[in-house]
N, C-alpha and C positions, 0 to 999 in steps of 0.2 A: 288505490292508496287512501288512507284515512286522514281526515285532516283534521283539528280540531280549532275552535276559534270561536269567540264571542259570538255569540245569540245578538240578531238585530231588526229590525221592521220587516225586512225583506225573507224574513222566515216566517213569520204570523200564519200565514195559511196550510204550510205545510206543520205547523207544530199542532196547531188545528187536526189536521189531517190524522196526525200520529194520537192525538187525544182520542178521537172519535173510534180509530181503529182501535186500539189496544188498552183503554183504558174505560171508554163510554161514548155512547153514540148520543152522545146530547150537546147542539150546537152550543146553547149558552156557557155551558160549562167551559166545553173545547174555547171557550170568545177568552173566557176569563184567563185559564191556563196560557195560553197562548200571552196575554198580556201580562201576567203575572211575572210569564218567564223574559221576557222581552223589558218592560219598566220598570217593574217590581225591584229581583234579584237577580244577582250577578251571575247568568249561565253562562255555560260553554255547550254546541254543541257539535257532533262529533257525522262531520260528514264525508260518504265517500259517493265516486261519481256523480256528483250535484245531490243528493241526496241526505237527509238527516237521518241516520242510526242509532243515534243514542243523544240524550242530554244531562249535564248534571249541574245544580243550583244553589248557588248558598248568599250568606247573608252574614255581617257584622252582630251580633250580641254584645251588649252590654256597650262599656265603653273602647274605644282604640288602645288604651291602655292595656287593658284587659288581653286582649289578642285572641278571644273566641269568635269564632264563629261557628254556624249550624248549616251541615249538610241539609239544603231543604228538600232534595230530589231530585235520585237517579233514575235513568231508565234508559234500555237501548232494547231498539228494534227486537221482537222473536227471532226473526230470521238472520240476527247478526250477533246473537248471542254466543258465546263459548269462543270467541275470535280475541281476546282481549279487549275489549273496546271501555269495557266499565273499568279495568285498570288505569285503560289510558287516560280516562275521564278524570276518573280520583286523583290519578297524578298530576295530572294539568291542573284542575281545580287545588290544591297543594299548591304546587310554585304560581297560579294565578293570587289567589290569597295572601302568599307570602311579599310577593310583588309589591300586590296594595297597602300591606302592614309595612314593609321597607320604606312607601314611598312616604308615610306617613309618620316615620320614625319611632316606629313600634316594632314590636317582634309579633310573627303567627305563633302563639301557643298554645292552642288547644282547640281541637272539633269535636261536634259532637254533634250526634243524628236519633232520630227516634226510626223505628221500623216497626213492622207489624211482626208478631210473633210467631205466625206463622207459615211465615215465608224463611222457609230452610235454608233455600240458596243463596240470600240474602246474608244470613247469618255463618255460612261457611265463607262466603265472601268477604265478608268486614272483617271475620276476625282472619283471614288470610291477608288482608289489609294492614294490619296492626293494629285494630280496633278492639276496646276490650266490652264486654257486654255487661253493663253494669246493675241494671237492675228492669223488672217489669212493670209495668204503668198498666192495672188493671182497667178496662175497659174502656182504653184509650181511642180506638176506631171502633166506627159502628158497631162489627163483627167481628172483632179481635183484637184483644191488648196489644201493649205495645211493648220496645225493649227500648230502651235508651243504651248505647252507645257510645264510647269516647276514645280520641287520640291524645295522647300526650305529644305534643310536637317538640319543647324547650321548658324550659324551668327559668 
């Protein structure tokens, strides 16, 4: 069974783990990720049998008033992919966000995410999300432009 729940100290080495595996086998980097996702921004991440499968991250923009925030980054396990888990994530992350806008006496209105362009499955996924794809950000990652992405959540 999947569980999902706040990112906290006692993941550092396994998020490490998951950096090195599937993203880059370089310790400093895995150090940073690892803390970024832990001090930095507000994850969730999505564990079954003691294990982490996926995470997703985000971050306030602008002001409270405003009620944006930016998807800074999904990701879940190869091997647990196609199971739901990135739904479950984006969902959670949704009512976590809205949470912290309620406790704050704002409204969540609006996300938005950058992605590389050429990640297909990414892109059938957001907009199966209700994300609409808004425009290209030429030369945004090393090796590939980006797309920028947006939900309307309220008005």
């Amino acid at each position: 069974m999947k569980i999902i729940r706040r990112a906290n100290e006692s993941d550092h080495a396994e998020l490490m783990e998951l950096y090195q595996k599937d993203i880059q086998a370089d310790e400093k980097l895995a150090e940073r990720f690892a803390e970024d996702l832990i001090y930095k921004m507000k994850t969730l991440v999505c564990v079954e049998e003691e294990e982490i499968v996926g995470t997703v991250s985000w971050q306030v923009r602008g002001g409270l008033e405003d009620g944006v925030i930016e998807l800074i980054g999904l990701g879940v396990d190869p091997e647990f992919r196609r199971e739901g888990t990135a739904t479950k994530l984006v969902d959670v992350l949704i009512r976590d966000a809205n949470a912290y806008y309620e406790s704050q006496g704002f409204p969540l209105r609006f996300i938005y995410l950058f992605m590389r362009a050429g990640n297909e499955n990414a892109r059938a996924f957001y907009r199966n999300m209700g994300f609409t794809e808004v425009s290209e950000v030429p030369d945004m990652f090393p090796h590939d432009h980006g797309i920028l992405w947006t939900k309307l959540l309220s008005v």
